[in-house]
C-alpha positions, -999 to 999 in steps of 0.1 A, spaced: 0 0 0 13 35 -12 26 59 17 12 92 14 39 120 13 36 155 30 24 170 -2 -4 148 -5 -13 147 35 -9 188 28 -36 187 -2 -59 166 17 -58 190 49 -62 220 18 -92 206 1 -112 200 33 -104 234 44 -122 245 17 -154 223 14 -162 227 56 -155 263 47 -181 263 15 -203 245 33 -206 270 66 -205 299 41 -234 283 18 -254 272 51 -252 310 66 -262 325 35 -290 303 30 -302 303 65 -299 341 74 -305 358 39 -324 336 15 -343 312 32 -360 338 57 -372 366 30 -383 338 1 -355 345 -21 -342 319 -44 -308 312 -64 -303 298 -99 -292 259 -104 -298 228 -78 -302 253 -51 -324 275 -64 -346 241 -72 -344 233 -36 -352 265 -22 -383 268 -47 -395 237 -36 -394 242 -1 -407 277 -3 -440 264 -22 -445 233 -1 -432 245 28 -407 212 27 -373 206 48 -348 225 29 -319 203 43 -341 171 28 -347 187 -3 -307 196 -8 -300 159 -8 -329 149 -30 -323 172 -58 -287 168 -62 -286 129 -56 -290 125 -102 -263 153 -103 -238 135 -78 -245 100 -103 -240 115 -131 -208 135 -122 -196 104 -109 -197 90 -148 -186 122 -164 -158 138 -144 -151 105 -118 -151 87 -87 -128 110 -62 -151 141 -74 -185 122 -69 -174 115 -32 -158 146 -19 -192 165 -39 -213 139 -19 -199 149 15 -202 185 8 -237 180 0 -241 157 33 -223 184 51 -246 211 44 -276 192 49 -264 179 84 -255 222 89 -289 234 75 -306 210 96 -285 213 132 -270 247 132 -295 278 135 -279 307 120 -296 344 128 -318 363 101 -293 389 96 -319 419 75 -352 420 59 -339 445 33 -348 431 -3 -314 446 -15 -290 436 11 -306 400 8 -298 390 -26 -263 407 -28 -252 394 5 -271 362 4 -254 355 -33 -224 363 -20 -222 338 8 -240 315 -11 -217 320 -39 -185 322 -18 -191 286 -6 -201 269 -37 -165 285 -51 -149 270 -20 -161 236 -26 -150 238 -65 -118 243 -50 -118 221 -28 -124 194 -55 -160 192 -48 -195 211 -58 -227 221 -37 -247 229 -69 -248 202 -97 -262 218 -120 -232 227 -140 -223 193 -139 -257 186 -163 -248 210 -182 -214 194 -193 -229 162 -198 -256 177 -221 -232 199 -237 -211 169 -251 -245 151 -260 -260 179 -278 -231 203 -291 -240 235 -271 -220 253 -246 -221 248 -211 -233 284 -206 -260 284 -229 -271 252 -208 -269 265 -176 -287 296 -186 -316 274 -203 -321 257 -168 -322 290 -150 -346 308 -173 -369 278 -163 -357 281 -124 -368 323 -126 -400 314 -148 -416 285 -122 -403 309 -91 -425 338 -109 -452 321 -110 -453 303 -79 -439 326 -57 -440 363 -71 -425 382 -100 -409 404 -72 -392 376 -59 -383 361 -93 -363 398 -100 -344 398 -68 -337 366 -75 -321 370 -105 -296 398 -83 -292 368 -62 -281 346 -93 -257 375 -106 -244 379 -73 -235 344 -63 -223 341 -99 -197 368 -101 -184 355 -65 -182 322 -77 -155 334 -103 -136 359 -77 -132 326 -53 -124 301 -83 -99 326 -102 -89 343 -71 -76 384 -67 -57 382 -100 -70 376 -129 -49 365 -158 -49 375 -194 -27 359 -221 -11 378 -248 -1 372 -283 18 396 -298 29 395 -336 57 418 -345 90 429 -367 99 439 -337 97 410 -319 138 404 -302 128 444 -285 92 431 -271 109 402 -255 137 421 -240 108 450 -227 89 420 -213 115 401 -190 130 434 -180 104 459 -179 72 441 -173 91 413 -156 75 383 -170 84 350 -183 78 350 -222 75 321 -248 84 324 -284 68 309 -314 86 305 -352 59 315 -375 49 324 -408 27 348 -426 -1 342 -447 -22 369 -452 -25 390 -489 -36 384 -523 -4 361 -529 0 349 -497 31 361 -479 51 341 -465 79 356 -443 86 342 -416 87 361 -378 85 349 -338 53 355 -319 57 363 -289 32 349 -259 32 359 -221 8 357 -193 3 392 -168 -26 409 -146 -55 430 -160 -35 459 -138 -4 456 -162 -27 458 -196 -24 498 -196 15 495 -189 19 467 -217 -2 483 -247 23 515 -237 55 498 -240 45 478 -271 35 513 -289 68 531 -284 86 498 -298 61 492 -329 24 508 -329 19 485 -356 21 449 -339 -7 430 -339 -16 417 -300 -41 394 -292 -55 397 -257 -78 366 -238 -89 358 -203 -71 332 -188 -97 311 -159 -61 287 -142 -23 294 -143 1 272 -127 39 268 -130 63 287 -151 70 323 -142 35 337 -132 46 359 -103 59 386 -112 99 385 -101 117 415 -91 133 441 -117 170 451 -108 
């Protein structure tokens, strides 16, 4: 039988910080925002909380029923270790929904939906990172994505737009619009806790210029940059000379400083700027310039 190294005993300990820590976060949000001013969320959760605010059922009941197909079925698609840590985080916040009493903590409709997505939000990113999910819904949506040949956010917007409808209609449309702000709020904290503070953006940059650009971007900018041989093949003829392009990885905060030094080298070069959800390895923090 395997021994398990520091590093491994050091992940474990990691990744159930996080899902005890999604799990509180998700339970206090529920319990002393949502729950007590009939809001709802989008996904499984929002499911559950409909449910139990039209038939008045256990919400810690319904949190296991609803998500018991999503656990199976992220068990075939993604695998085994996921389907059990996802399982416990869902146990976990049952047992907390269902033992621990948290306070009502305002009755203002505002305050509710941002602060209740937020928490909400915060602990279903803290369970993604810790290897595990509280709401299954996206994992439906990969599995019907591959069977259907749609993206995973048009899916998960389909299912929500039928979450928002049914709450409309049997709860209010009031409570349907500030649960939308709930949605948008849990949404954009789910991407701060999975992407964290610093958000990355890769850049292609195409140039004649292109030995200066790589010597601005290790000493200037202070990043690690990877260089491409390529070709051209744009025009009528097709041209075919042949340049480096250069790619590197920085912060949104060191776009402005970039685009500057790459227009006093050559105003011309083409870049190519995209968002960039995971980094790991190589130099992504920024080293010190001497």
């Amino acid at each position: 039988m395997p021994q398990r190294t520091k590093g491994d005993i050091g992940l474990v300990f990691k990744d159930t910080f996080f899902l005890v820590a999604g799990v509180f976060s998700a339970a206090f949000g529920l319990e002393s925002f949502l729950l007590p001013n009939q809001f709802i969320d989008g996904g499984a959760t929002g499911i559950s909380l409909l449910l139990a605010e039209a038939f008045e059922w256990p919400l810690y009941i319904l949190i296991l029923l609803v998500n018991i197909p999503f656990v199976v079925l992220g068990y075939k698609v993604i695998g085994k270790q996921f389907a059990i840590k996802t399982t416990l985080a869902i146990i976990g916040l049952a047992l907390i929904l269902a033992t621990v009493s948290f306070p009502e903590v305002t009755q203002d409709k505002l305050l509710v939906a941002v602060f209740g997505g937020f928490f909400l939000g915060a602990g279903i990113g803290l369970s993604v990172r810790g290897g595990g999910v509280l709401d299954g819904t996206e994992i439906l949506a990969i599995y019907l994505s591959r069977k259907m040949g749609t993206t995973i956010g048009d899916i998960i917007i389909l299912i929500n737009i039928i979450v928002f409808s049914a709450a409309a209609y049997l709860l209010s449309v009031e409570a349907a619009l500030y649960s939308m702000l709930t949605y948008l709020a849990a949404s954009r904290t789910l991407d701060f806790v999975i992407e964290g503070i610093e958000e990355y953006t890769g850049v292609t940059i195409i140039s004649d210029s292109s030995e200066e650009l790589r010597d601005m971007i290790i000493n200037v900018l202070g990043r690690g940059v990877t260089i491409y041989p390529a070709k051209g093949g744009y025009g009528r003829q097709g041209s075919h000379n042949e340049y480096d392009v250069l790619f590197t990885v920085i912060t949104r905060l060191e776009i402005r400083k970039l685009n500057i030094e790459i227009s006093k080298i050559d105003p011309k070069a083409f870049v190519v700027m995209s968002k960039i959800n995971d980094t790991r390895g190589g130099m992504i923090k920024k080293r010190s310039i001497e």
